[in-house]
PDB file of the backbone (N, CA, C, O) and the ligand in Angstrom, with CONECT records:
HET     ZN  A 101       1
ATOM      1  N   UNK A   1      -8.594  -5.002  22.885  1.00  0.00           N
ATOM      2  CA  UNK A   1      -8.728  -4.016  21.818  1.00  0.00           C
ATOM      3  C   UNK A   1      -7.426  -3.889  21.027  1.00  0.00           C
ATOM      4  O   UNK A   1      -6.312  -3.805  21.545  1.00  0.00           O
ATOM      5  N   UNK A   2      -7.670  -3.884  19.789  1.00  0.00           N
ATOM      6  CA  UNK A   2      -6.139  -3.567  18.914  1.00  0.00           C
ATOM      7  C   UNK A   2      -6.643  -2.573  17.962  1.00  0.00           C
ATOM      8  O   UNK A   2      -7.737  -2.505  17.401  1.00  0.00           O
ATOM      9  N   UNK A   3      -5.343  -1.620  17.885  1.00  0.00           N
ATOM     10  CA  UNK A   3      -5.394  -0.643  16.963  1.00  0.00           C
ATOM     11  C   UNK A   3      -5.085  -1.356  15.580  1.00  0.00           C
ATOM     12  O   UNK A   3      -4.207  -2.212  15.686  1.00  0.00           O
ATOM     13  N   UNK A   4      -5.726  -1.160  14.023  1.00  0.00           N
ATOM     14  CA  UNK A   4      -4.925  -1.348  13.290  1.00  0.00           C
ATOM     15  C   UNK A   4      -5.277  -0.164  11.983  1.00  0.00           C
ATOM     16  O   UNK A   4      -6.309   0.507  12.018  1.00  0.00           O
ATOM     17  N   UNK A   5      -4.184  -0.029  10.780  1.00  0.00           N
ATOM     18  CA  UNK A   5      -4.232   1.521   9.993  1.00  0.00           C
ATOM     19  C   UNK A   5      -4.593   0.710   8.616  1.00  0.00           C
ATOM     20  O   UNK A   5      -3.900   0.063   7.832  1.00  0.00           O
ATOM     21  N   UNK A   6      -6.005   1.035   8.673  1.00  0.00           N
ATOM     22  CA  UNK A   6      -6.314   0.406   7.116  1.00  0.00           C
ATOM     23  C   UNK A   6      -5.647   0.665   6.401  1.00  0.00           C
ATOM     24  O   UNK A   6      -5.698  -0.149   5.478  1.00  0.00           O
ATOM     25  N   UNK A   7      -4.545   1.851   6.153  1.00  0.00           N
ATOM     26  CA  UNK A   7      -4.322   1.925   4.816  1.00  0.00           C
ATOM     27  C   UNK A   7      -3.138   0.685   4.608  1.00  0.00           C
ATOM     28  O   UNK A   7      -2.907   0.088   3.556  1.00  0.00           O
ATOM     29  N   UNK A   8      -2.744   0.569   5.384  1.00  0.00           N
ATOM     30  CA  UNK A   8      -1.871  -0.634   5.667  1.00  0.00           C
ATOM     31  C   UNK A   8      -1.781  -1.985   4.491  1.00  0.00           C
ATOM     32  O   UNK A   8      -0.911  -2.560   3.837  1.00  0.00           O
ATOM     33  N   UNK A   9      -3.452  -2.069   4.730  1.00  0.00           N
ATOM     34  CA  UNK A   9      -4.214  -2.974   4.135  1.00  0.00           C
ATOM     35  C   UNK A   9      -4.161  -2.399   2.572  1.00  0.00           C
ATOM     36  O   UNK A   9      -3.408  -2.787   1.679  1.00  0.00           O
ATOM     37  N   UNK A  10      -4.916  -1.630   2.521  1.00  0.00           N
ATOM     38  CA  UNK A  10      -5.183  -0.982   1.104  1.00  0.00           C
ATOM     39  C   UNK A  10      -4.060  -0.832   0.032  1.00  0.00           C
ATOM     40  O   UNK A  10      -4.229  -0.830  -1.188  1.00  0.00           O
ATOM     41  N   UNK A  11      -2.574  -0.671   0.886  1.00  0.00           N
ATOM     42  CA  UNK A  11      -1.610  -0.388   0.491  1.00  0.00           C
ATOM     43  C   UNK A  11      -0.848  -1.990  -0.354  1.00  0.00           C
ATOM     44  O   UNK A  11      -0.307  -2.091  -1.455  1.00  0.00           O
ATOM     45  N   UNK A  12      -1.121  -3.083   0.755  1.00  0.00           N
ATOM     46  CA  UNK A  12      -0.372  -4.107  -0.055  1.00  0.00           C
ATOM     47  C   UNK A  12      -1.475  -4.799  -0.736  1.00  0.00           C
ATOM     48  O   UNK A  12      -1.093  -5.547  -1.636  1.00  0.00           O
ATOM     49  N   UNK A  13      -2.871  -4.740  -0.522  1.00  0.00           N
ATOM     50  CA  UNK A  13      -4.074  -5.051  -1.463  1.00  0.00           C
ATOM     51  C   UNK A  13      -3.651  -4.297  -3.192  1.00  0.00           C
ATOM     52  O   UNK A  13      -3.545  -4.958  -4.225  1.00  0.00           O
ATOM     53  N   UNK A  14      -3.538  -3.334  -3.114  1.00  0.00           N
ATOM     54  CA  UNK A  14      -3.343  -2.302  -4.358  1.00  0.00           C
ATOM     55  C   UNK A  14      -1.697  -2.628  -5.233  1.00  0.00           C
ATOM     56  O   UNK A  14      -1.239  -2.545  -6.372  1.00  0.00           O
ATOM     57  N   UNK A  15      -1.215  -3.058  -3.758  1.00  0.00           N
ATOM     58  CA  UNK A  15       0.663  -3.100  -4.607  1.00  0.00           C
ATOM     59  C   UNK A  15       0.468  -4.820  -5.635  1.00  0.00           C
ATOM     60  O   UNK A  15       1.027  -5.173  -6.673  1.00  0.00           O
ATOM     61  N   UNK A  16      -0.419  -5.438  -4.878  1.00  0.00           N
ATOM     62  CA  UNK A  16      -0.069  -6.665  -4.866  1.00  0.00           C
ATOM     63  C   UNK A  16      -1.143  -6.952  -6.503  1.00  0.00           C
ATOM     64  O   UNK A  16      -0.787  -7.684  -7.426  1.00  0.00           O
ATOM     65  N   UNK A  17      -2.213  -6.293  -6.465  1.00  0.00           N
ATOM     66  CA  UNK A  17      -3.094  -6.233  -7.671  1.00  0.00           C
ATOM     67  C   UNK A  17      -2.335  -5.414  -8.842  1.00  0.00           C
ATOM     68  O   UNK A  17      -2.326  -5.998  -9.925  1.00  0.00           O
ATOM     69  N   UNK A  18      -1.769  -4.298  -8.800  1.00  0.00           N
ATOM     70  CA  UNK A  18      -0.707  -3.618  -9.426  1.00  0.00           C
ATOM     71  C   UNK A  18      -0.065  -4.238 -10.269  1.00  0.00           C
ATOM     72  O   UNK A  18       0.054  -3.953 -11.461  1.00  0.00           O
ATOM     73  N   UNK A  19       0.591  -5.531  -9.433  1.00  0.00           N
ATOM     74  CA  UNK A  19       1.853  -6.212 -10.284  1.00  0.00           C
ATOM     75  C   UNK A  19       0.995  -7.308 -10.821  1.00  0.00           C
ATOM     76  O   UNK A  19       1.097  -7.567 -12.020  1.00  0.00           O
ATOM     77  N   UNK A  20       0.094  -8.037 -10.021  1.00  0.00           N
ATOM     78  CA  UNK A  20      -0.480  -8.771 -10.988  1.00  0.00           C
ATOM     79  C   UNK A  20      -0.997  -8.155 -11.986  1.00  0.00           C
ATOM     80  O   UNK A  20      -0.842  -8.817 -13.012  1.00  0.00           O
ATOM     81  N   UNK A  21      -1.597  -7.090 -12.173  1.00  0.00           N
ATOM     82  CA  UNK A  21      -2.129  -6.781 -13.381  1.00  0.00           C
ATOM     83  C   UNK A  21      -1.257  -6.204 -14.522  1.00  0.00           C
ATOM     84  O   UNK A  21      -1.562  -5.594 -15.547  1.00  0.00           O
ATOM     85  N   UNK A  22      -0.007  -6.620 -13.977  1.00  0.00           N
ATOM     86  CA  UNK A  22       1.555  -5.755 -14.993  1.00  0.00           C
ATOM     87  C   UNK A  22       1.424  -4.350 -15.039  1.00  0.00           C
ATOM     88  O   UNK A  22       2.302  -3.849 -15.741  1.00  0.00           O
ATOM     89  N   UNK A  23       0.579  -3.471 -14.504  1.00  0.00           N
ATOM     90  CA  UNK A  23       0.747  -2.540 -14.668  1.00  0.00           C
ATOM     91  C   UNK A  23       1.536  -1.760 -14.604  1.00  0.00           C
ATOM     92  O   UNK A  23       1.606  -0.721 -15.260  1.00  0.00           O
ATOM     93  N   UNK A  24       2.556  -2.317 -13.453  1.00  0.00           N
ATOM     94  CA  UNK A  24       3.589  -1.814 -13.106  1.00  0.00           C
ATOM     95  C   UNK A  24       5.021  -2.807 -13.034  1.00  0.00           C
ATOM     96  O   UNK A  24       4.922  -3.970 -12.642  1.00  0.00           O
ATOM     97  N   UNK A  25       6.349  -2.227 -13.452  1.00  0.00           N
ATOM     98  CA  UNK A  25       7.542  -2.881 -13.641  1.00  0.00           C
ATOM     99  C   UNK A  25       8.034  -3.047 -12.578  1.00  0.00           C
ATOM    100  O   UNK A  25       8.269  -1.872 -12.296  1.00  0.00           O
ATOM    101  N   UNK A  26       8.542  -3.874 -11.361  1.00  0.00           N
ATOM    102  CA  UNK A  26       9.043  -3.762 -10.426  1.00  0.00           C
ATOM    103  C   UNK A  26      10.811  -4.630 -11.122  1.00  0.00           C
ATOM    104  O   UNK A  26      10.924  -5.732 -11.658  1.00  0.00           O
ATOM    105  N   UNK A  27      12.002  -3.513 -10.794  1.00  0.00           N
ATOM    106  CA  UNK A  27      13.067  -4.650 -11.328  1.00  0.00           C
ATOM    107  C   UNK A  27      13.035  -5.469 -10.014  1.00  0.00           C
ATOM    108  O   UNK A  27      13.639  -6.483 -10.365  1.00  0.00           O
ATOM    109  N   UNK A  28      12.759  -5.618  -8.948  1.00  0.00           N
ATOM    110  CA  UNK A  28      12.686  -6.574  -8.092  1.00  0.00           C
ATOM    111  C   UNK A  28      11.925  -6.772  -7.120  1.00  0.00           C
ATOM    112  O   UNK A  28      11.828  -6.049  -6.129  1.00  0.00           O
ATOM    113  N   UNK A  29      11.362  -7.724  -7.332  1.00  0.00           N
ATOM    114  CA  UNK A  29      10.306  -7.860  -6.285  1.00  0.00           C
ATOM    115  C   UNK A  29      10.420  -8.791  -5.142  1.00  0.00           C
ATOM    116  O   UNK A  29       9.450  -9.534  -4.991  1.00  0.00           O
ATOM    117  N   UNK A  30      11.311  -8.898  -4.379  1.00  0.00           N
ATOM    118  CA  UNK A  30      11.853  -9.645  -3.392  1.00  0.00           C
ATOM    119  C   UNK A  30      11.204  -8.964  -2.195  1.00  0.00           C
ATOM    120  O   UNK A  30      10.911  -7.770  -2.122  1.00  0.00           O
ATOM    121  N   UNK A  31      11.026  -9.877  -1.290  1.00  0.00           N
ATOM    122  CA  UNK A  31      10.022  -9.078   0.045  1.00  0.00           C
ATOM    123  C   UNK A  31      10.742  -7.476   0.522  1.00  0.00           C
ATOM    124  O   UNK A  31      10.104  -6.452   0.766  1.00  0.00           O
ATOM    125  N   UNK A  32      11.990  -7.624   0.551  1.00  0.00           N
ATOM    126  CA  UNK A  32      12.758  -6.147   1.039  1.00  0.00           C
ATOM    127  C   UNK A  32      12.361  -4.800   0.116  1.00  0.00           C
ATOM    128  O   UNK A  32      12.388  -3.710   0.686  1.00  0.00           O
ATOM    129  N   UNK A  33      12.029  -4.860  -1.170  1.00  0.00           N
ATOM    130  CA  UNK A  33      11.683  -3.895  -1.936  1.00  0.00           C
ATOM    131  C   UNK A  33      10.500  -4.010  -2.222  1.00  0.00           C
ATOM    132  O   UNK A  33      10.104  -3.264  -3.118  1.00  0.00           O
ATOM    133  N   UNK A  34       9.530  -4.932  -1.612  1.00  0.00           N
ATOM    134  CA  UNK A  34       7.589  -4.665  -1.759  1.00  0.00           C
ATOM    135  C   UNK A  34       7.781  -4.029  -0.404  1.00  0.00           C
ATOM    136  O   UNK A  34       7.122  -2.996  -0.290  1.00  0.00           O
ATOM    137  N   UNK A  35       8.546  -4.375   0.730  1.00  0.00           N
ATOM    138  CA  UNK A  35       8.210  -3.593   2.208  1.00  0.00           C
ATOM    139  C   UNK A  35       8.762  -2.178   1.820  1.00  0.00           C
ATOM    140  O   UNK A  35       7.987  -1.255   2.072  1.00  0.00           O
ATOM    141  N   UNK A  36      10.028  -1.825   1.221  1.00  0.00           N
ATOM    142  CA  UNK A  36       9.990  -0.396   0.931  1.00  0.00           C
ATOM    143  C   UNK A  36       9.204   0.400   0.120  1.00  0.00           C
ATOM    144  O   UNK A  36       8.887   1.581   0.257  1.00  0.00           O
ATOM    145  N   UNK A  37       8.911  -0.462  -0.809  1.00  0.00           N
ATOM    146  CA  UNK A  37       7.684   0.307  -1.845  1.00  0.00           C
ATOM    147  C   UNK A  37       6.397   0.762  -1.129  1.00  0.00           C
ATOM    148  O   UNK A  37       5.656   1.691  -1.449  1.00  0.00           O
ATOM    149  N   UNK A  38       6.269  -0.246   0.095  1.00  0.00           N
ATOM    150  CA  UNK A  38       4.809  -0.251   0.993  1.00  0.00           C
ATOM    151  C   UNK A  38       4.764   1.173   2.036  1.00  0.00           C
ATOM    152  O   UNK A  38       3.783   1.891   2.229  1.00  0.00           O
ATOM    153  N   UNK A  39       6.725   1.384   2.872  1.00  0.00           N
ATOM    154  CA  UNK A  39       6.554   2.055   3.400  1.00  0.00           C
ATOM    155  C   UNK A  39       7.013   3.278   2.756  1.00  0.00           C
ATOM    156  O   UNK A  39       6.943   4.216   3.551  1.00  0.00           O
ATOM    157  N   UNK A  40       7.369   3.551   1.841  1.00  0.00           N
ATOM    158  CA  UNK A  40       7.340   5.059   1.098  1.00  0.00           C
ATOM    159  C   UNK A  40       5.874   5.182   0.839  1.00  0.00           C
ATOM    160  O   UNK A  40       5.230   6.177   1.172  1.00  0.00           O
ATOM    161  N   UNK A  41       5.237   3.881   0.084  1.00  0.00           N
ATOM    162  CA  UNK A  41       3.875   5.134  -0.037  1.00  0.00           C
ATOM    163  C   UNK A  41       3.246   5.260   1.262  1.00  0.00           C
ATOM    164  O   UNK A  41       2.473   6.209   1.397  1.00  0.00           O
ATOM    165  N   UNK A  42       3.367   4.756   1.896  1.00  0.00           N
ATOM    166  CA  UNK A  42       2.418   4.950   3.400  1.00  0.00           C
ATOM    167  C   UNK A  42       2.567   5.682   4.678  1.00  0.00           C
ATOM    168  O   UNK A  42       1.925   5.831   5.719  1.00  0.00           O
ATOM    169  N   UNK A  43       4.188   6.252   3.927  1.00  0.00           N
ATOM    170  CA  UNK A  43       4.799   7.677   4.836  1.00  0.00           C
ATOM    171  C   UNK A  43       3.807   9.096   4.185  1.00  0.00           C
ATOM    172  O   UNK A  43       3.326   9.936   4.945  1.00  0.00           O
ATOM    173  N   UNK A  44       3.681   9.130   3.052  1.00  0.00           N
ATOM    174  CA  UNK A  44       3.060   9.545   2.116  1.00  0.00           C
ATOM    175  C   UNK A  44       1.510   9.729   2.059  1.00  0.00           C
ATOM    176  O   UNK A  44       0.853  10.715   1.726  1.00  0.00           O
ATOM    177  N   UNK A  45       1.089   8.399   2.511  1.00  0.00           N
ATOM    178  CA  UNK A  45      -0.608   8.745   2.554  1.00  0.00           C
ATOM    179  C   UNK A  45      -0.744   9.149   3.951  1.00  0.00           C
ATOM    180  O   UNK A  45       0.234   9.439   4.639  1.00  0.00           O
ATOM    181  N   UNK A  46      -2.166   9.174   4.453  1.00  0.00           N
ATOM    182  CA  UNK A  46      -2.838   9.412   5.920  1.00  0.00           C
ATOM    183  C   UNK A  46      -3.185   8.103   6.633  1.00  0.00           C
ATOM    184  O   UNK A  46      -3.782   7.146   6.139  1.00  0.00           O
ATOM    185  N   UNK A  47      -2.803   8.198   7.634  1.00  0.00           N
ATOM    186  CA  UNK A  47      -3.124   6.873   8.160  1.00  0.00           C
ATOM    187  C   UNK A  47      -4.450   6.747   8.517  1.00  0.00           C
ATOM    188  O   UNK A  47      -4.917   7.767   9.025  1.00  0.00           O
ATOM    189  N   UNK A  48      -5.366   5.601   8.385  1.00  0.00           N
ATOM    190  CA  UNK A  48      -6.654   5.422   8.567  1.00  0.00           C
ATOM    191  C   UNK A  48      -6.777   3.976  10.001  1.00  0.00           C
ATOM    192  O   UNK A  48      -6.546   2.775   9.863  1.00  0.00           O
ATOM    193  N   UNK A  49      -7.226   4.751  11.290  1.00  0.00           N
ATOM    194  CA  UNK A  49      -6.848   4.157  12.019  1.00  0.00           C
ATOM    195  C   UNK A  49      -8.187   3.694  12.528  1.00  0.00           C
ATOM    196  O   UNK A  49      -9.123   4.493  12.544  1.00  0.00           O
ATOM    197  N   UNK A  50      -8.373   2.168  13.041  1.00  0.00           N
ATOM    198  CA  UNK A  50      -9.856   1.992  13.569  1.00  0.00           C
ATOM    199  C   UNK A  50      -9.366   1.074  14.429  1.00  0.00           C
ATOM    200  O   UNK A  50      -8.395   0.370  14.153  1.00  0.00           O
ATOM    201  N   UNK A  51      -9.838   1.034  15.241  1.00  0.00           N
ATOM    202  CA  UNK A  51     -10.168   0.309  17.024  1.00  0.00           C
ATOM    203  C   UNK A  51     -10.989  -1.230  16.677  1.00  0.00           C
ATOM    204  O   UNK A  51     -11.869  -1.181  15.818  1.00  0.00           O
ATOM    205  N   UNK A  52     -10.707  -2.528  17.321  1.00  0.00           N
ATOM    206  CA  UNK A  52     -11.604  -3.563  17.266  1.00  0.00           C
ATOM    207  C   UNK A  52     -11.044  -4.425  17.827  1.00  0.00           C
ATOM    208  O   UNK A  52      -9.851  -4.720  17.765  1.00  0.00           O
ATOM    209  N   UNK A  53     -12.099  -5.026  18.586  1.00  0.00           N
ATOM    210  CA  UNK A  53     -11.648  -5.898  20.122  1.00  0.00           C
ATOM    211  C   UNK A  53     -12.043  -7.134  19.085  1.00  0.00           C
ATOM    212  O   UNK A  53     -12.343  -8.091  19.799  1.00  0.00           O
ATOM    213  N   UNK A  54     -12.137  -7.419  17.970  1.00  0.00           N
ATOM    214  CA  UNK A  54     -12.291  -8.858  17.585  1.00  0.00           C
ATOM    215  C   UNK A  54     -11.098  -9.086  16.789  1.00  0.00           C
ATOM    216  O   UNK A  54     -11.513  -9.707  15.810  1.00  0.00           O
ATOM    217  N   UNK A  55     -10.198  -8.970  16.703  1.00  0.00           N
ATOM    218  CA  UNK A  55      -8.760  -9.254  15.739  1.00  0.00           C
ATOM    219  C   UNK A  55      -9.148  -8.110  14.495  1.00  0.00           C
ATOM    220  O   UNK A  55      -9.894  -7.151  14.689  1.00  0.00           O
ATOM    221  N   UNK A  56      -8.815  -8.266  13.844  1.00  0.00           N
ATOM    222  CA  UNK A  56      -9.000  -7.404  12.450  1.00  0.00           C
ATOM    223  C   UNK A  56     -10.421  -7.783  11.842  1.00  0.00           C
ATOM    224  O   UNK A  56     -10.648  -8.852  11.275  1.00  0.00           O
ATOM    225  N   UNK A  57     -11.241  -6.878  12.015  1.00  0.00           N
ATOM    226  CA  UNK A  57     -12.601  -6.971  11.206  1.00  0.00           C
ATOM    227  C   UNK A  57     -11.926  -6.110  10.182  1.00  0.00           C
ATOM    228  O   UNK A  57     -10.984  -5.384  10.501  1.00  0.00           O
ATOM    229  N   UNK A  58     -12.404  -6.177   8.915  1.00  0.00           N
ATOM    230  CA  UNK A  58     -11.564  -5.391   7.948  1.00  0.00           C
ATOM    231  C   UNK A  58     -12.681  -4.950   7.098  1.00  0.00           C
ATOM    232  O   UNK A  58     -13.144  -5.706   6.244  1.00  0.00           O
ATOM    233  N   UNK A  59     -13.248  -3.477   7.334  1.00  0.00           N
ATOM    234  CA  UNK A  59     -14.406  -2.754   6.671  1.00  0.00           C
ATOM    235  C   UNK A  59     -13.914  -1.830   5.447  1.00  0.00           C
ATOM    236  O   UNK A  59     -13.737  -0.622   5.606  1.00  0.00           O
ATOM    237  N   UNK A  60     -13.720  -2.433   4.302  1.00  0.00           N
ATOM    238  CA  UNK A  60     -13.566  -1.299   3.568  1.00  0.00           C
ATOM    239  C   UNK A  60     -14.314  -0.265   3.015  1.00  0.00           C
ATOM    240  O   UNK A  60     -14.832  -0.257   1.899  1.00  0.00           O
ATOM    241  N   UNK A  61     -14.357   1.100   4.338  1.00  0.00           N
ATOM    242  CA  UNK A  61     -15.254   1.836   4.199  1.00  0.00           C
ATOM    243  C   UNK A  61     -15.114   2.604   2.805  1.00  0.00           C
ATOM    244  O   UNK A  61     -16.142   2.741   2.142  1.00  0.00           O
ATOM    245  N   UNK A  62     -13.846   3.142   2.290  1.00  0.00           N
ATOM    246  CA  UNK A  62     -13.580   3.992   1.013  1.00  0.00           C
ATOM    247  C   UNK A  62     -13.242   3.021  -0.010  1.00  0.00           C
ATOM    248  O   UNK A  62     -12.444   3.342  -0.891  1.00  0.00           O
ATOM    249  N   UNK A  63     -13.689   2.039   0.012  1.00  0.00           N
ATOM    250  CA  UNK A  63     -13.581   1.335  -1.454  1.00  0.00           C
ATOM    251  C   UNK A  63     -14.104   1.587  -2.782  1.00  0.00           C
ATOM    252  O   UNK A  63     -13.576   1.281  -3.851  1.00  0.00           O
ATOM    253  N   UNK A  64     -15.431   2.306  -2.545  1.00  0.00           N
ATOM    254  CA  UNK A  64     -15.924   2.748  -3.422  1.00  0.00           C
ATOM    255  C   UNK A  64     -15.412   4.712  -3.884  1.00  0.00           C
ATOM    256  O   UNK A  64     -15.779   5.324  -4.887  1.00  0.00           O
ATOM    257  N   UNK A  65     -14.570   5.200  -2.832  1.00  0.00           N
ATOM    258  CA  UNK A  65     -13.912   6.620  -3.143  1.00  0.00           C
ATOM    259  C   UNK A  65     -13.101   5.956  -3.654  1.00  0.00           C
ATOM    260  O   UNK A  65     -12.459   5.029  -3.159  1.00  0.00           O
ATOM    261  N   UNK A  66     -13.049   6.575  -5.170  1.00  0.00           N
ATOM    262  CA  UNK A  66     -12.382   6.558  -6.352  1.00  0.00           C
ATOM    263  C   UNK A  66     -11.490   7.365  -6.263  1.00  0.00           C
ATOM    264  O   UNK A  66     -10.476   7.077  -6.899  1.00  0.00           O
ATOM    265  N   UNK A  67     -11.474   8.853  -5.362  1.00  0.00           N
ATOM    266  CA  UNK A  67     -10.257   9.459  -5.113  1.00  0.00           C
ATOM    267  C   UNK A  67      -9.262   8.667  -4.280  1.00  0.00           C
ATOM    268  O   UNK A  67      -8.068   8.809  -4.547  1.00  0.00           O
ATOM    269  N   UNK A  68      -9.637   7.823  -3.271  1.00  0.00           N
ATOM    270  CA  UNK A  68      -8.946   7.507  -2.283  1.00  0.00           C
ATOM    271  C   UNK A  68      -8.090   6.634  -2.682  1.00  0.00           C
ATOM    272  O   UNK A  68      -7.025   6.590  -2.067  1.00  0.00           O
ATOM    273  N   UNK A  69      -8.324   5.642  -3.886  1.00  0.00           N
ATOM    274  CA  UNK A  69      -8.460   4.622  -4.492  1.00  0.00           C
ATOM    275  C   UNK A  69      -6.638   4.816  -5.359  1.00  0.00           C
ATOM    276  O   UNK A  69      -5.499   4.373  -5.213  1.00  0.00           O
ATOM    277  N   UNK A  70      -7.278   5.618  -6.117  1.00  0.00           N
ATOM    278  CA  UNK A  70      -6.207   6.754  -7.017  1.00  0.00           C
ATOM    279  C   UNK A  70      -5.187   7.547  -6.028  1.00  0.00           C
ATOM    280  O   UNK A  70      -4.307   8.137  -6.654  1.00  0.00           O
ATOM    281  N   UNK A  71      -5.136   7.653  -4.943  1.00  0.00           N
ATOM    282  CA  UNK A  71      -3.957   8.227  -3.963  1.00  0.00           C
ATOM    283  C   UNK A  71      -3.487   7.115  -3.615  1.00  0.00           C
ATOM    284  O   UNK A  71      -2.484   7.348  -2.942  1.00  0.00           O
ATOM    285  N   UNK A  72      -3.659   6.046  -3.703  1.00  0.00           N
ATOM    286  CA  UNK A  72      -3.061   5.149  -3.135  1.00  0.00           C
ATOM    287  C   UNK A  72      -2.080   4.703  -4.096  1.00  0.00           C
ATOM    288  O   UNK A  72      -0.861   4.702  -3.930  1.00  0.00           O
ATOM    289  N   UNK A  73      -2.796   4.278  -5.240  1.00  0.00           N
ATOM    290  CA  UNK A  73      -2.143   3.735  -6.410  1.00  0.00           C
ATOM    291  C   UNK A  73      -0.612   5.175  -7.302  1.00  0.00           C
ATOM    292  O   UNK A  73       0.450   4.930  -7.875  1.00  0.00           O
ATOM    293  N   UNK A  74      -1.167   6.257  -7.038  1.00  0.00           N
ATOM    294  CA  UNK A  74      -0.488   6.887  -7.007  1.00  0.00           C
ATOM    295  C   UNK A  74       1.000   7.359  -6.336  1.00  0.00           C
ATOM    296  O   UNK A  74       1.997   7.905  -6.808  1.00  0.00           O
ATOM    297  N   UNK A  75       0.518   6.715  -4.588  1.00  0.00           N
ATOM    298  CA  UNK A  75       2.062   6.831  -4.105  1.00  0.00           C
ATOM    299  C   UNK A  75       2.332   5.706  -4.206  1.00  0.00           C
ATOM    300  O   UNK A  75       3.281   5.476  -3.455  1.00  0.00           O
ATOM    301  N   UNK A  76       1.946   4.624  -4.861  1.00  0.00           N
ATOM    302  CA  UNK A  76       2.555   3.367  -4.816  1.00  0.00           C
ATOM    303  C   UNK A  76       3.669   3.139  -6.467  1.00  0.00           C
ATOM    304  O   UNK A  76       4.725   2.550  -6.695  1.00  0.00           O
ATOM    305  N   UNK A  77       2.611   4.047  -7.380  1.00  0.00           N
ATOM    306  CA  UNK A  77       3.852   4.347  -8.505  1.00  0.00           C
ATOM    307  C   UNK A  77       5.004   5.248  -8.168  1.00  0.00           C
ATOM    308  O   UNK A  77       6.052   5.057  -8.785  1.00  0.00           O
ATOM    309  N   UNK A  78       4.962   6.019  -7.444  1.00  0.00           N
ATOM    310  CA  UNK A  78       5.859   7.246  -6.756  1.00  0.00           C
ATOM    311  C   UNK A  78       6.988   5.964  -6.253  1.00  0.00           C
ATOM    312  O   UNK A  78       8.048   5.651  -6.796  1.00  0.00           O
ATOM    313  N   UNK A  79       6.476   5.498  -5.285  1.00  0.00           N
ATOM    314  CA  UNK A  79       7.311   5.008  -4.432  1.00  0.00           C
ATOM    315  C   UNK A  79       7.841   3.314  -5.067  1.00  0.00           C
ATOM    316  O   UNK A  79       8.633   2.706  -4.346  1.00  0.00           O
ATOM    317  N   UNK A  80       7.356   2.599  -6.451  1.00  0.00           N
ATOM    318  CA  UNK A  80       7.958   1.458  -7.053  1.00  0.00           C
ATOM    319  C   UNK A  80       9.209   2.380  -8.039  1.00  0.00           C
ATOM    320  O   UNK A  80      10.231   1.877  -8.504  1.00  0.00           O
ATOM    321  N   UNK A  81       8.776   3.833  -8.178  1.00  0.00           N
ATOM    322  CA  UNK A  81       9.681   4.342  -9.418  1.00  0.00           C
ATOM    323  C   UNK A  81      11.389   4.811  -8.466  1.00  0.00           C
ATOM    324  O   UNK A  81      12.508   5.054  -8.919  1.00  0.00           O
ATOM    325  N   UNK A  82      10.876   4.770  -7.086  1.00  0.00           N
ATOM    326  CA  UNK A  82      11.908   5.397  -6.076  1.00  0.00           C
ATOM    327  C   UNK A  82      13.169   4.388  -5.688  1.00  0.00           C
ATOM    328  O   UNK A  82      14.374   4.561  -5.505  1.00  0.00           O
ATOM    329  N   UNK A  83      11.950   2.832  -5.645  1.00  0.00           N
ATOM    330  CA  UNK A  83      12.765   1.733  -5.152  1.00  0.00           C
ATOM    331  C   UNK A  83      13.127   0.837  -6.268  1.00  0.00           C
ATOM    332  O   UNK A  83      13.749  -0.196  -6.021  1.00  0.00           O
ATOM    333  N   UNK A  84      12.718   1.212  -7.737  1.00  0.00           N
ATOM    334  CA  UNK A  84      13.250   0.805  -9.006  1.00  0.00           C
ATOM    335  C   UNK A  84      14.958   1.370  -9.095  1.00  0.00           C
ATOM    336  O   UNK A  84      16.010   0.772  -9.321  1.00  0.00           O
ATOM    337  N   UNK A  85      14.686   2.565  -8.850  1.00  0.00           N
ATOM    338  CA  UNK A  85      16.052   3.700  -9.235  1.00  0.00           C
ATOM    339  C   UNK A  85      17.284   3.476  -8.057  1.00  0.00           C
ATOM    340  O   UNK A  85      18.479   3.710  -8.239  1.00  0.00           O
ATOM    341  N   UNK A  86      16.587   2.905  -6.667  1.00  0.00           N
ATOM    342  CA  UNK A  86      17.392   3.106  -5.328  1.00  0.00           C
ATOM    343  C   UNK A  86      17.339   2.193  -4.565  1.00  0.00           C
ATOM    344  O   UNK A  86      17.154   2.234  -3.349  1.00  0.00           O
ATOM    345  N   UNK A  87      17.545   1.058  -5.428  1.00  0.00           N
ATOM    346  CA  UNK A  87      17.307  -0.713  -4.577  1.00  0.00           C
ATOM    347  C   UNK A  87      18.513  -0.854  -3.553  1.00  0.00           C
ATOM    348  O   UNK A  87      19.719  -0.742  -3.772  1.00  0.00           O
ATOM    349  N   UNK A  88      17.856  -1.123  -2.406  1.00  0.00           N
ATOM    350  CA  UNK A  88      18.582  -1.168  -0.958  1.00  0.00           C
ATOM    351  C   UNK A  88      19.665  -2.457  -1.048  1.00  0.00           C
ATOM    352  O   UNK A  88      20.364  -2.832  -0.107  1.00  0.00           O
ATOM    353  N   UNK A  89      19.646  -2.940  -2.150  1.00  0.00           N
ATOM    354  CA  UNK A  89      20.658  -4.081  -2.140  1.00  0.00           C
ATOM    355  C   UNK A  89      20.932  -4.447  -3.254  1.00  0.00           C
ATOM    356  O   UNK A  89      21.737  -5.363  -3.423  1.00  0.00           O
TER     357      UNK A  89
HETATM  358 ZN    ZN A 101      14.787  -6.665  -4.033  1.00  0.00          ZN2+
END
């Protein structure tokens, strides 16, 4: 059995569609500042935790919550505008 926290998922699914879609400016996008951008917003959201003895089955139950959708994308602008202003290197 392994635990894993969808939002996990949702989080670099959304960061990663984000920049492809330019929506958002990252001045750097080097793996060290997508992992901080990932874990500010995900200190930030709720963790969504599900159980599965087959490796990662990956159900995206709230794909279609449009709120849930929009909190995500939301701390993910929060947290690219944090690691724009406060790049760890
Ligand atoms: Zn960087």
């Amino acid at each position: 059995m392994e635990m894993h926290n969808l939002m996990e998922y949702e989080v670099k699914l959304n960061l990663d569609r984000l920049i492809e879609k330019k929506d958002v400016e990252l001045n750097c996008s080097c793996k060290q500042c997508r992992m901080d951008i990932m874990a500010i917003a995900l200190n930030s959201l709720p963790p969504k935790y599900v159980v599965s003895d087959k490796g990662l089955i990956y159900q995206r139950i709230n794909n279609l919550n449009y709120q849930f959708n929009a909190d995500v994308i939301s701390a993910l602008v929060k947290a690219i505008d944090i690691v724009n202003r406060n790049p760890r290197h």
